[in-house]
C-alpha positions in Angstrom: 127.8 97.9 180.7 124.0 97.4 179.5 124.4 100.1 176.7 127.9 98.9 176.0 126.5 95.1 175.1 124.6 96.4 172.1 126.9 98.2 170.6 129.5 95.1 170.4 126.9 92.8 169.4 125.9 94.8 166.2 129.1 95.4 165.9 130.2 91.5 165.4 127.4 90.9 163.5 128.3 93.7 161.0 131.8 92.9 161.0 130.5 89.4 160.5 128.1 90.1 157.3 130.8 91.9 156.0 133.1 89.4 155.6 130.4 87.4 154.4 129.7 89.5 151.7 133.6 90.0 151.1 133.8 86.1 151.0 131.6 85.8 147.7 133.3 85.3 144.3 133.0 88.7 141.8 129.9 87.5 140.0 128.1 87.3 143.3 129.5 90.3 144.7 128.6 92.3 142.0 131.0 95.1 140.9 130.6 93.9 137.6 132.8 97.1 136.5 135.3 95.0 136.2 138.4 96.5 138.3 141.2 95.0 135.7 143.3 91.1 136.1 147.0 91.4 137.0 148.4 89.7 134.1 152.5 88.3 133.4 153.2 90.7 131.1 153.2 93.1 134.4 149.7 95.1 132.7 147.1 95.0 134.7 143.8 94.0 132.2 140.6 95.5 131.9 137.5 96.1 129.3 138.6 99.2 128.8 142.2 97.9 127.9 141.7 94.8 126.1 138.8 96.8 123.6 141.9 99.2 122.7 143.6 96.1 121.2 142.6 96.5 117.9 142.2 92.6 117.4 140.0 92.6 120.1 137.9 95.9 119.3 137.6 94.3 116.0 136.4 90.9 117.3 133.2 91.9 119.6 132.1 94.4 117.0 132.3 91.8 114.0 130.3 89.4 116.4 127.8 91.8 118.2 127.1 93.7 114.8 126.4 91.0 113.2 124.2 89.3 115.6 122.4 92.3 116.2 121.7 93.2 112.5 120.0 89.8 112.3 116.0 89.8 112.4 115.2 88.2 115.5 111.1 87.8 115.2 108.5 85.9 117.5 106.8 82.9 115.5 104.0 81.0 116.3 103.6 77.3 115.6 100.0 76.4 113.7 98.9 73.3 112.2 100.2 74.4 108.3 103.7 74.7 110.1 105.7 78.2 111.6 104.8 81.5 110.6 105.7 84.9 112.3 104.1 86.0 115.0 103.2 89.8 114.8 100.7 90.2 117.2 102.8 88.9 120.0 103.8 91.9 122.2 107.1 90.5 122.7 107.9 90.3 118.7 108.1 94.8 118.9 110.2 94.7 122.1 113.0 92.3 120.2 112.8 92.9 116.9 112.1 96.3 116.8 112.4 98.4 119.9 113.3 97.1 123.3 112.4 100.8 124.9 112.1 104.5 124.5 115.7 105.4 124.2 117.3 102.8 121.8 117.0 100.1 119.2 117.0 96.9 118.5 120.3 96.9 117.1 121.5 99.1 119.3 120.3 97.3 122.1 121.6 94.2 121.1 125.2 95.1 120.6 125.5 95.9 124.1 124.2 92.9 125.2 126.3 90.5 123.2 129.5 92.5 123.8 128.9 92.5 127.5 128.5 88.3 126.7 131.3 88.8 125.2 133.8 90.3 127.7 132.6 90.0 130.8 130.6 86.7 130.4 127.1 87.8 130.6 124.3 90.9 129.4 121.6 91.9 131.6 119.3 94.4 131.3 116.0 95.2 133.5 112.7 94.2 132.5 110.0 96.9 132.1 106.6 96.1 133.1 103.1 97.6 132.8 101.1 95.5 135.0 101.7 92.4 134.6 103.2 92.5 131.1 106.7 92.8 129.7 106.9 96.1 127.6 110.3 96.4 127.5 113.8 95.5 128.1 116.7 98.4 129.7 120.3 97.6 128.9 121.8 97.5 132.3 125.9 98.9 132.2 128.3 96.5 133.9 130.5 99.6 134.6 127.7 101.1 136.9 125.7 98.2 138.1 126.1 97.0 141.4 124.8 93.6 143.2 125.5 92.5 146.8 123.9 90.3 148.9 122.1 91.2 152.0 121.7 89.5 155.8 119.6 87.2 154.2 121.1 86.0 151.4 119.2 87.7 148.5 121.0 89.7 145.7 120.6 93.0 145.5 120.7 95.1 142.2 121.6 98.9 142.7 121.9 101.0 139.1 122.2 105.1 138.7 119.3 107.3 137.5 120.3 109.8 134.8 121.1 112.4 137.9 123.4 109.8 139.1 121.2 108.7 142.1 121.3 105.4 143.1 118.1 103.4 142.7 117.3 99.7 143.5 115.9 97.0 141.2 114.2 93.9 142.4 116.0 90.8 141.1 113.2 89.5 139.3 113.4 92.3 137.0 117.2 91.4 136.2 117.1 89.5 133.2 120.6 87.8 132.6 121.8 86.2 129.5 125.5 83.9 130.9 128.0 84.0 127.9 130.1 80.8 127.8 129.8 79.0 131.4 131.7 76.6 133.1 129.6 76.1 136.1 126.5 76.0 134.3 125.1 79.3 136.0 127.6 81.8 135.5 129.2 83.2 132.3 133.4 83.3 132.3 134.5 86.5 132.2 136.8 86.8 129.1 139.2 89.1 131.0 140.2 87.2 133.8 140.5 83.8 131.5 142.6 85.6 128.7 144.8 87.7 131.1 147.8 85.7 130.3 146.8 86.5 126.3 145.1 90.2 126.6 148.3 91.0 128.8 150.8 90.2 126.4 149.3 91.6 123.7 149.0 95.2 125.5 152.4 94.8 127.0 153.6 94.3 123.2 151.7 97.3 122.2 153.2 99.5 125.1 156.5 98.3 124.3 156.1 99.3 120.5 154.9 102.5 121.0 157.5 103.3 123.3 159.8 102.1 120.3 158.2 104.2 117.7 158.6 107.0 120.7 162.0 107.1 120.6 162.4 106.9 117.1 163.9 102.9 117.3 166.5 103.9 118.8 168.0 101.6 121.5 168.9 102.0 125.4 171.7 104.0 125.5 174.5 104.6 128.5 177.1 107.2 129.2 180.6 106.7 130.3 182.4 109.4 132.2 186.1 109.9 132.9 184.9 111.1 136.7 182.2 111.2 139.2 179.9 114.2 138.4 178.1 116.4 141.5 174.3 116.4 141.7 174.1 119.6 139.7 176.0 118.2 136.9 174.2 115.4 137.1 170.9 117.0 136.3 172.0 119.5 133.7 173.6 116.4 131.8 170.2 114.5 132.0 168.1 117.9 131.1 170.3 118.5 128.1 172.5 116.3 126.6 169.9 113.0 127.5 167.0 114.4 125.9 169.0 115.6 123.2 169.4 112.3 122.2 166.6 110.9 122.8 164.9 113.3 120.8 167.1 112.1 117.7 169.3 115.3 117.7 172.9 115.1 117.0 174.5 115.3 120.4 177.9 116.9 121.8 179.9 114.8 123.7 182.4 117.0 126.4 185.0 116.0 128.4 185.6 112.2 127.3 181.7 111.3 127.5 181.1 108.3 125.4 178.2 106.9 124.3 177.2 103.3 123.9 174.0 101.1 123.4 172.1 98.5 125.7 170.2 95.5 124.4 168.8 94.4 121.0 167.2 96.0 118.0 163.2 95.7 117.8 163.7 93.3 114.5 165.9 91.2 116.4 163.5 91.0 119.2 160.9 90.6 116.7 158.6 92.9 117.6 156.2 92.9 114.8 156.0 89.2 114.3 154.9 89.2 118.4 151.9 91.7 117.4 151.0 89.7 114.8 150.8 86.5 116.3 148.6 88.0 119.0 146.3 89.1 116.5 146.0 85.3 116.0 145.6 84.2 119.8 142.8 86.8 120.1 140.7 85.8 116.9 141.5 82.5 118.7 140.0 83.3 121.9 137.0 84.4 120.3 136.8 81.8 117.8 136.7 84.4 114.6 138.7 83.8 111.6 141.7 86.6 111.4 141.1 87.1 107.7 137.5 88.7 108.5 139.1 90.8 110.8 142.0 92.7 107.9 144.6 89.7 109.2 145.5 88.5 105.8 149.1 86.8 106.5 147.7 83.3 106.2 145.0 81.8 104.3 141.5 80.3 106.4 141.0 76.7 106.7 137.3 77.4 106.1 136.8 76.6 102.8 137.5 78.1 99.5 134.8 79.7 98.9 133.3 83.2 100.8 130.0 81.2 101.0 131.7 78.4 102.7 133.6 80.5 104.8 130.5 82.4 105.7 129.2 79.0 106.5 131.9 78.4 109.1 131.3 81.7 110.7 127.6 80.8 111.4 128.3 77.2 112.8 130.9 77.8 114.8 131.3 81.3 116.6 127.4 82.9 115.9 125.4 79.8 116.0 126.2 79.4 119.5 125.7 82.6 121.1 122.2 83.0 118.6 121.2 79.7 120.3 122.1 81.0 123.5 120.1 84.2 123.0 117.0 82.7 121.5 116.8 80.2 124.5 117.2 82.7 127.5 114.2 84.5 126.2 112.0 81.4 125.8 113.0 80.8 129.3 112.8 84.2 131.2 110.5 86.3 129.0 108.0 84.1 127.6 104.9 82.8 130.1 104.6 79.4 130.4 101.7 79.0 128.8 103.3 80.7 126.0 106.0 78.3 125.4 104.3 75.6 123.7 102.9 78.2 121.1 105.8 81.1 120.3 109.5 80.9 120.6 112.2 83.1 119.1 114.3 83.0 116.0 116.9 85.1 114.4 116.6 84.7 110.8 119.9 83.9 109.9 119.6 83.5 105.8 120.9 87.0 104.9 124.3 86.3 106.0 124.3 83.1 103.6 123.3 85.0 100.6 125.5 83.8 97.6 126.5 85.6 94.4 123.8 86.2 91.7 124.9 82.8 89.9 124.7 80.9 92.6 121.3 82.5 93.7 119.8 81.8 89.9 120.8 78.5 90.4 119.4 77.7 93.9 116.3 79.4 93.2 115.5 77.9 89.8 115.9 74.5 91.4 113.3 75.3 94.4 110.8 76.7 91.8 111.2 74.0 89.2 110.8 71.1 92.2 107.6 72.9 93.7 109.3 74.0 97.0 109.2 77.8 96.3 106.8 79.7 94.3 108.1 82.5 92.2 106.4 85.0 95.3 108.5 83.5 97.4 111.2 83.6 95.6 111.1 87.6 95.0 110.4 88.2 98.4 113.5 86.5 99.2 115.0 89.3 96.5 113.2 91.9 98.6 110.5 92.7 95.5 107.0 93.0 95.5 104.8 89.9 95.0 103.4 89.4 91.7 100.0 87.0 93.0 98.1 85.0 90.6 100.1 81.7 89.0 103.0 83.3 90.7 101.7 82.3 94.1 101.4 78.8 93.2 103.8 75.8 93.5 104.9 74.4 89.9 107.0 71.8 88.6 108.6 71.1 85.1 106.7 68.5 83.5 108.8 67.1 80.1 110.5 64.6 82.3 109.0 61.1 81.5 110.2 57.4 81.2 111.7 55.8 79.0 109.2 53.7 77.9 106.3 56.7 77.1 109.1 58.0 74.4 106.8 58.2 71.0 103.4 57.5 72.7 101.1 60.4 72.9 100.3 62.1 76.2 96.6 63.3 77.7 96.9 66.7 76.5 97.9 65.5 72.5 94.9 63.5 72.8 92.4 66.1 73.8 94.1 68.2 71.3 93.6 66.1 68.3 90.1 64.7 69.2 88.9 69.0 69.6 90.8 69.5 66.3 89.0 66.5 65.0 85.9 68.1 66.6 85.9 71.2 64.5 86.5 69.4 61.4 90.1 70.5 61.1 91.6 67.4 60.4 89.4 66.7 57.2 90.7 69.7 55.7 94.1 68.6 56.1 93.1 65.1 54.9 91.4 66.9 51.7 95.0 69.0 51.9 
């Protein structure tokens, strides 16, 4: 009995961590490889699933391309105002290259498609000592968190060779997507299963129609009952035969007859295209910019307005999400108060060549951009001298100083006066 007790001890207390740890939502759990969302289209949705959508695919690679094409830079705040900060070791890691085996860009569309379908990024932070070198895109597909008798998260993520390693949860750097607990992200698949479901169902069910060459459910009626044998040479030949389009020979009083309704009566196409809509709905990105061209955008008129739209209301909040988590979990808080990150988000406003003349000849003519500036914004080499310098037009005047002469006719006349030129035209 003493080495019996033991035993059933550890054993409750297993039995009773493990159904614990069972009792934990997904995002605690940790299989963040998704395993798929029962849906009531009867499809069962995944990442995997929902990215072969082509609305979908298109979706999170217009917004994480996008984002990640975007300079993202450290600056520093001085006294003469915000200027980019260089020399700050972080500026490399997140503009340029978060570690050995990828870039920026790269780097970044990973993140912000994980954000986007699964409801948050994380990679693991790379250290040298005591300071951040580097950022490692962590997969959702392979990383694995539980909890352990003590309540504390546990990160496991494969080596190259496939062996498991363990990283400390301080190095897991987490960015949460959209949040309705204000910790963690919603996933996109298990919110939109009702929408992603449909829309794969719909697909599934047209390709199965173009797979059959449209043609419709079809039955058989027999004059008799037919033995097993028949049975099975009748489906081998004479089924297929039909449903491969071929003429077919009908024996022995077969008829044939059809089952259920045409794909235009059952509106098949108008189904897929209205799901194109409900997913650029569900992630907020107009369908036009996506090839949906059936209806017109409500963005304004304009591609710069529309542009303008784009920014405020799908990228602005996941830039300001982004540019926040890294003030918060990658800057020192000493740091803070100095540096903070910024994506600079002007090239995506660029306007046409008219509209650029325009805009820039009204900075430089005010004094708010100098003509350096100004071909620097036009990617060309600075010119220095005047062209560094802030100018303004000055023929405007009042009303009143119409006729009278200004400073600079004065000193003209009185040096022309000077060097006897106005006797000769007196003499003239």
């Amino acid at each position: 009995m003493t080495n019996q007790a033991p035993k059933s001890i550890a054993g409750r207390v297993r039995a009773a961590i493990d159904g614990w740890v069972r009792s934990f939502s997904l995002t605690d759990r940790g299989l963040y490889a998704d395993p798929g969302t029962a849906s009531e289209a009867g499809v069962r949705v995944t990442p995997k699933a929902v990215m072969q959508l082509d609305a979908a695919w298109s979706c999170v690679r217009l917004i994480s391309e996008t984002i990640a094409t975007l300079p993202l830079s450290m600056y520093e705040r001085a006294s003469s105002g915000k200027r980019v900060a260089p020399q700050h070791p972080l500026h490399f890691v997140i503009h340029d290259q978060p570690n050995a085996d990828s870039t920026a860009s790269v780097f970044w569309e990973a993140m912000i498609a994980a954000m986007l379908l699964r409801g948050a990024g994380r990679s693991e932070k790379l250290y040298v000592g005591n300071q951040l070198v580097g950022l490692a895109f962590l997969d959702p597909d392979k990383l694995v968190c539980h909890r352990d008798a003590a309540g504390r998260k546990r990160y496991s993520y494969p080596r190259p060779n496939g062996q498991m390693r363990e990283i400390p949860e301080s190095r897991i750097w987490t960015i949460p997507g959209f949040t309705l607990d204000g910790v963690n992200g919603a996933s996109v698949i298990v919110y939109g299963s009702k929408v992603f479901g449909s829309a794969i169902a719909a697909d599934k069910a047209a390709a199965q129609t173009f797979k059959n060459g449209l043609l419709q459910t079809i039955y058989y009626k027999m004059a008799g009952f037919l033995k097993p044998s028949q049975r099975a040479e009748f489906k081998k030949n004479l089924a297929g035969t039909i449903e491969r389009g071929e003429a077919p020979l009908l024996e022995g009083g077969t008829e044939a007859g059809t089952l259920g309704i045409k794909p235009s009566d059952a509106q098949l196409l108008e189904s897929r295209a209205f799901s194109v809509e409900t997913i650029c709905r569900w992630f907020r990105v107009p369908p036009w910019m996506v090839g949906h061209t059936e209806k017109s955008t409500s963005w304004g008129t304009g591609i710069e307005q529309q542009m303008i739209g784009f920014l405020t209301f799908t990228l602005g909040p996941w830039l300001r999400r982004i540019e926040q988590a890294i003030s918060k979990d990658l800057l020192k808080p000493a740091e803070r108060a100095r540096y903070y990150p910024k994506f600079a988000v002007e090239g995506i406003l660029r306007a046409d060549s008219a509209g650029r003349s325009a805009f820039y000849g009204a900075m430089v003519n005010n004094g708010i951009l100098t003509r350096d500036e100004v071909r620097e914004l036009e990617d060309r080499e600075p010119m220095g001298g005047n062209a560094a310098v802030l100018t303004v037009q000055s023929a405007m005047t009042t009303l009143d100083a119409l006729g009278t002469q200004s400073d600079a006719n004065q000193a003209r006349a009185a040096i022309r006066a000077f060097l006897g030129f106005e006797d000769d035209l007196k003499r003239d």
